[in-house]
C-alpha positions in Angstrom: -0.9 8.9 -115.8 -2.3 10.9 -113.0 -3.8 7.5 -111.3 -2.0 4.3 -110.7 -4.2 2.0 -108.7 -2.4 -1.0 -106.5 -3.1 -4.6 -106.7 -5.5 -6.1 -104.1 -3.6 -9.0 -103.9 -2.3 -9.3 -100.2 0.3 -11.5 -99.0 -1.0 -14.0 -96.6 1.7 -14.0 -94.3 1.3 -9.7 -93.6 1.3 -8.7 -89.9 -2.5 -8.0 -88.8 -3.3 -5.4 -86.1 -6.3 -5.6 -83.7 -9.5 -5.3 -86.7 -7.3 -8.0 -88.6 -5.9 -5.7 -91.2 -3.0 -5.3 -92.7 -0.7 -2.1 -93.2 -2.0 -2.7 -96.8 -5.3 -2.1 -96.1 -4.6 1.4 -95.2 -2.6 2.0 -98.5 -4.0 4.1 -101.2 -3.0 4.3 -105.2 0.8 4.8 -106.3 2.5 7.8 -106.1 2.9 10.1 -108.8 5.1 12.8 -106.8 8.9 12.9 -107.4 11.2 9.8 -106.6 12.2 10.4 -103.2 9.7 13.0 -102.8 9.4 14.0 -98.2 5.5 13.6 -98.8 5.7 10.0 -99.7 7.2 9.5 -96.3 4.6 11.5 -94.5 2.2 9.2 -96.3 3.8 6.2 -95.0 4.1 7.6 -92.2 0.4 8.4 -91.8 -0.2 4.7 -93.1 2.1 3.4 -90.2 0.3 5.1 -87.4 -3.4 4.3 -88.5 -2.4 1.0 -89.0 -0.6 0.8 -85.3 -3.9 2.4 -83.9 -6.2 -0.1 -85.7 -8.3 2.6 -86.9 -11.1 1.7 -89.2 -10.4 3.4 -92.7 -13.9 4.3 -93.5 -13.8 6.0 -89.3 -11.5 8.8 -91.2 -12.0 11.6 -93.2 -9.1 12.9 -94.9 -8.9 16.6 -96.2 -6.9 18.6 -98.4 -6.3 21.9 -100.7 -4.4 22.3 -104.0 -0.3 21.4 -104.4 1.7 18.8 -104.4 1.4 18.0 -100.6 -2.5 18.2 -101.4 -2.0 15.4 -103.9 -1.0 13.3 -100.9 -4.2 12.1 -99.3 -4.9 9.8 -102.7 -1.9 7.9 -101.9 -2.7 6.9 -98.3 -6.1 5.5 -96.5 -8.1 4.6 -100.0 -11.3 3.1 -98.2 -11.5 6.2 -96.1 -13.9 9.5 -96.9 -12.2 12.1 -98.8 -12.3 16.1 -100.6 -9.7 18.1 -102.3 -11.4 21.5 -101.7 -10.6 24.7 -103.3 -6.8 26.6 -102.8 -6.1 26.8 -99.2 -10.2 26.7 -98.8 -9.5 23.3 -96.7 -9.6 24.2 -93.2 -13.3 26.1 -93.7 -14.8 22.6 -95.5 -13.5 20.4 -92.7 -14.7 22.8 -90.3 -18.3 22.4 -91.5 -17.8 18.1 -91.9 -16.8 17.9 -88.2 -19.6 20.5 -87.0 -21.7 18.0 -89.3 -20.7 14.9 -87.9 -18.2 14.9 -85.0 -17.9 10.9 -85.4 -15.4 10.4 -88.1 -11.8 11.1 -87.0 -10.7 14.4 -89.3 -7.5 14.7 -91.1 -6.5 17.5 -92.8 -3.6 17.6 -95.1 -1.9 20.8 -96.4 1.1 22.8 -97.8 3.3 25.8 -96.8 2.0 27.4 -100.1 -2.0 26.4 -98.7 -1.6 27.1 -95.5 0.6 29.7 -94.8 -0.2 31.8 -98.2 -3.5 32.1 -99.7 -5.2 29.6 -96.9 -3.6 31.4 -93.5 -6.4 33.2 -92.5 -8.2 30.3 -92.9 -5.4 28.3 -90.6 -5.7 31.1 -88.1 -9.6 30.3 -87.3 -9.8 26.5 -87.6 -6.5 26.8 -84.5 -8.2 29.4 -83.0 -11.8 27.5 -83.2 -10.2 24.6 -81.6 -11.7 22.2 -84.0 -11.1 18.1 -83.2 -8.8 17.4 -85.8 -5.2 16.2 -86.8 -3.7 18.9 -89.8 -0.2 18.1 -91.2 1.5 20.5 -93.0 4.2 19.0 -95.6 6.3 21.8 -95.3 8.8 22.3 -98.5 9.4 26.2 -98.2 9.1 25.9 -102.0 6.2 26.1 -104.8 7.0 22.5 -106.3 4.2 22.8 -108.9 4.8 26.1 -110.3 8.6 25.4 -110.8 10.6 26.7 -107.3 9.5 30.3 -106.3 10.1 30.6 -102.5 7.1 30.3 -100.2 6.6 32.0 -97.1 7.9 29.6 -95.1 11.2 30.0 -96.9 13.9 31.2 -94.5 15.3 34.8 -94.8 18.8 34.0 -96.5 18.2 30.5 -97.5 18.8 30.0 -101.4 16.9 29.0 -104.6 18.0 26.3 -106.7 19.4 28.8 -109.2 21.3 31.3 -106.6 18.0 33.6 -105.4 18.3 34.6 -102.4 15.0 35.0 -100.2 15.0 38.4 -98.3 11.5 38.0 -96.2 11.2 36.6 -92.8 10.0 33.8 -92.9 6.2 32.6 -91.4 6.3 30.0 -88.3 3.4 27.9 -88.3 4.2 26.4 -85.2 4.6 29.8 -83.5 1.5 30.8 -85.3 -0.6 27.5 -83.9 0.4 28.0 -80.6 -0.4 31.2 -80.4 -3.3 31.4 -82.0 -4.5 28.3 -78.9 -3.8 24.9 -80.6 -3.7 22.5 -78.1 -1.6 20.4 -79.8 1.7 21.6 -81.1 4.4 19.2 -82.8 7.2 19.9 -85.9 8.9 16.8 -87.5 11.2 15.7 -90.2 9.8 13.6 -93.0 13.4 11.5 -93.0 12.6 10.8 -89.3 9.9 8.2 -89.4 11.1 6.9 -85.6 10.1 10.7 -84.5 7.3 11.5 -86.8 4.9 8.2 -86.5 4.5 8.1 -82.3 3.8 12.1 -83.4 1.0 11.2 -85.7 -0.5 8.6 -83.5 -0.8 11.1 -80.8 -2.0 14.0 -82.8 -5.0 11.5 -84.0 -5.8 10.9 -80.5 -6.0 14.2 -79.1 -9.2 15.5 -78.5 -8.4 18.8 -80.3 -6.8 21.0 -82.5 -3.3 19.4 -83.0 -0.9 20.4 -85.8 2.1 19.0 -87.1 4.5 21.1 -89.0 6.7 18.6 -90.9 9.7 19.7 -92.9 9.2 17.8 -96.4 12.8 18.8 -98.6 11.6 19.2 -102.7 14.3 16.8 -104.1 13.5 19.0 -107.6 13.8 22.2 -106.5 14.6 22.4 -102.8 17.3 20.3 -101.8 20.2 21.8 -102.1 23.4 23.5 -100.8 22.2 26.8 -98.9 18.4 25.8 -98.7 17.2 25.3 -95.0 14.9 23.0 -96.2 16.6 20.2 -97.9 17.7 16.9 -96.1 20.9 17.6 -95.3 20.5 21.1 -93.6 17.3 19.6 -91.2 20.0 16.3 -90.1 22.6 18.5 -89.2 20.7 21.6 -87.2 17.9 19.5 -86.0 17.2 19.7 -82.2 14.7 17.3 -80.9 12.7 18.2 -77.6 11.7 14.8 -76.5 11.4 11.1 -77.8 7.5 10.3 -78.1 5.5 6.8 -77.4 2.3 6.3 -77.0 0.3 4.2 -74.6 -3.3 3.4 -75.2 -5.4 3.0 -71.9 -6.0 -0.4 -72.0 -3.5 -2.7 -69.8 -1.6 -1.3 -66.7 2.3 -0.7 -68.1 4.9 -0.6 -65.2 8.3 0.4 -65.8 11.2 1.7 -64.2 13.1 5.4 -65.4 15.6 7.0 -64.0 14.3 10.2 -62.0 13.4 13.2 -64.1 13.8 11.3 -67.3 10.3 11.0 -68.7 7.2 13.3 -68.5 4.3 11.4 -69.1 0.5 13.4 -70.1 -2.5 11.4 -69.9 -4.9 12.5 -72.5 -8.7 13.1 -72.3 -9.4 10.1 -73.4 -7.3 8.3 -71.8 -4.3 7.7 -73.3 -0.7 8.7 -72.0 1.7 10.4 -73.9 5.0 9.6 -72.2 7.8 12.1 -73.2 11.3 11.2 -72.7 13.5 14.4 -72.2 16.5 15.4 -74.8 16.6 19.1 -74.2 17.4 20.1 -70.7 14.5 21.3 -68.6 12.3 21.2 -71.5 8.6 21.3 -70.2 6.3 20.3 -73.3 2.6 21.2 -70.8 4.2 25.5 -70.5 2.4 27.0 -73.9 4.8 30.5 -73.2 8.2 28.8 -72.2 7.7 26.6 -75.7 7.5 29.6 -77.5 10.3 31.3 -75.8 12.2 28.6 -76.4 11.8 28.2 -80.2 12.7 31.4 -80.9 16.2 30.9 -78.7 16.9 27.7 -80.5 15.9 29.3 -83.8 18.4 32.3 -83.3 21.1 29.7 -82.4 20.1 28.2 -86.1 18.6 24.9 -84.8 15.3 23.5 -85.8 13.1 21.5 -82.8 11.5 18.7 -83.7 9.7 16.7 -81.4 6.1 17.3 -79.1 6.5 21.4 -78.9 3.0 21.8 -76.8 0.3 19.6 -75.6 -2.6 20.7 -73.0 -3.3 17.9 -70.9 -7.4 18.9 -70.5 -8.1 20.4 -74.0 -11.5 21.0 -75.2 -12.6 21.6 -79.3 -15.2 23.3 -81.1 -18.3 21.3 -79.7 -17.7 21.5 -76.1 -17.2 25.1 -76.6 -20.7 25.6 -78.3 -22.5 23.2 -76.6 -23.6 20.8 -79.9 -25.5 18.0 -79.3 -23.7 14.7 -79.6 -25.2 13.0 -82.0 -24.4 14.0 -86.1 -26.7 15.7 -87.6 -27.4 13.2 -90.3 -28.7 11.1 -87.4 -31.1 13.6 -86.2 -34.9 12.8 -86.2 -38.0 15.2 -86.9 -38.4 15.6 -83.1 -34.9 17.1 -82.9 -35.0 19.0 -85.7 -38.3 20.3 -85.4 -39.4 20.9 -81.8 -42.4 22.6 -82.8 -43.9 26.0 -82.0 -43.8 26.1 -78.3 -40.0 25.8 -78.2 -39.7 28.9 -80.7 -42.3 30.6 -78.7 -39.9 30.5 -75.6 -36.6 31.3 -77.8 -38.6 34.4 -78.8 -39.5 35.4 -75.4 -35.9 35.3 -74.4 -35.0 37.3 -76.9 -37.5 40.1 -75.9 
């Protein structure tokens, strides 16, 4: 069965957040993905932060392409708005939605093989575009539904389940983002829900384009002895940046920390992202020292995890071509039609 529906029956005694629902509320049908499959926990993970950030379901609109990580959005936020577009076609259709109707919160959901193979041109201009938006990469470095080929985020030298070994370099999507102008730049670990939930929450509150690169290990065909994607290999050379919380504008917080210990970003709207410091000097607001220092940690054979990039005063797609506020759906006759005077002037400016 490709469809498993859950029952609606809720516990009574659930924890409720602020809109009295429970962390049920934002589930979606049962997983048909592999026991022990990293996208379930990205799911969970997904489910965890909406849930913490009482966000209405129907408020989100969740987008995907084709694969098993494209699968995923059925199996989270079932009351919310959602299309599984064409193979690595995503990024262009929830381009158009948010141009459409910048009030729904967007969430795209993708692969390595969707993203960073036949959909990276497309990846390039939704980062570059600066669209408002939250877009997860389950990252397997592995075609799962077309039986283990390496994908281009497959490390130079790491190994296939049956001995291959891949001899192309690899493509960084978090390099990519960043350099392409994201303003929101993160890579987690599915098996690190403490690290990859504060990520999500923040990443839905920016007001921009955030990624998340999240290393998702193929328990069928990528988890392994010599893969640098399986569980085992991310625990051991894993090198988070920062620990993440989030704080919501809404009550003054007062705390003491020791001196230098935490970086805290206030966000357009509001919100602070308070970053507690792991790696020494590590300054998560410089786009060029982020970079430079990925590619040091990567030569050492580490992978960092944790808040890579963040702008403090980012601006998206809208602001940058001056759309009117209100969705188009929502637009009268008078707006839409501003009659023959208001062309005549366009056409004298144009002379």
């Amino acid at each position: 069965m490709s469809y498993l529906p859950k029952p609606k029956l809720h516990h009574p005694t659930l924890p409720k957040n602020a809109l009295g629902y429970t962390r049920r509320d934002y589930e979606g049908a049962i997983s048909t993905l592999c026991a022990g499959c990293g996208h379930d926990s990205i799911s969970a993970a997904i489910i965890q932060a909406c849930w913490e950030l009482s966000i209405e379901p129907h408020r989100v609109a969740k987008l995907s392409g084709i694969g098993c990580s494209s699968k995923t959005p059925d199996y989270f936020l079932g009351a919310s708005h959602g299309f599984n577009s064409v193979h690595g076609r995503m990024p262009s259709v929830l381009t158009g939605a948010n141009l459409a109707n910048r009030d729904l919160i967007y969430l795209g959901i993708s692969g390595d093989g969707d993203s960073a193979s036949i959909g990276l041109g497309q990846f390039a201009h939704i980062m570059r575009r600066g669209v408002n938006m939250t877009y997860i990469v389950e990252n397997n470095g592995v075609y799962g539904l077309t039986k283990g080929q390496f994908s281009a985020t497959s490390d130079k030298g790491s190994k296939a389940k049956r001995g291959a070994v891949n001899t192309d370099e690899a493509i960084d999507l978090v390099g990519l983002a960043m350099q392409l102008g994201a303003t929101f730049v993160a890579r987690s670990f599915s098996g690190d829900k403490a690290q990859l939930v504060p990520l999500i929450k923040a990443a839905l509150l920016h007001e921009g384009a955030a990624f998340i690169d999240c290393i998702s290990p193929c328990v069928a065909f990528n988890n392994h002895e010599g893969s640098t994607k399986s569980y085992d290999f991310v625990r051991e050379h894993n090198e988070a940046v920062n620990r993440l919380d989030v704080i919501l504008g809404r009550q003054p917080i007062t705390a003491e920390y020791a001196p230098g210990s935490v970086t805290e970003v206030t966000q357009h709207d509001g919100s602070v992202l308070r970053l507690r410091k792991l790696a020494p000097d590590y300054d998560p607001t410089d786009r060029v020292a982020a970079m430079n220092y990925l590619q040091e940690r990567k030569a050492a054979g580490e992978i960092v995890t944790g808040l890579l990039y963040v702008d403090p005063d980012p601006t998206d797609l809208h602001a940058n071509m001056g759309t009117v506020a209100v969705p188009l759906n929502r637009l009268g006759d008078a707006e839409l039609c501003p009659g023959s005077a208001a062309l005549a002037r366009i056409n004298a400016a144009l002379r």
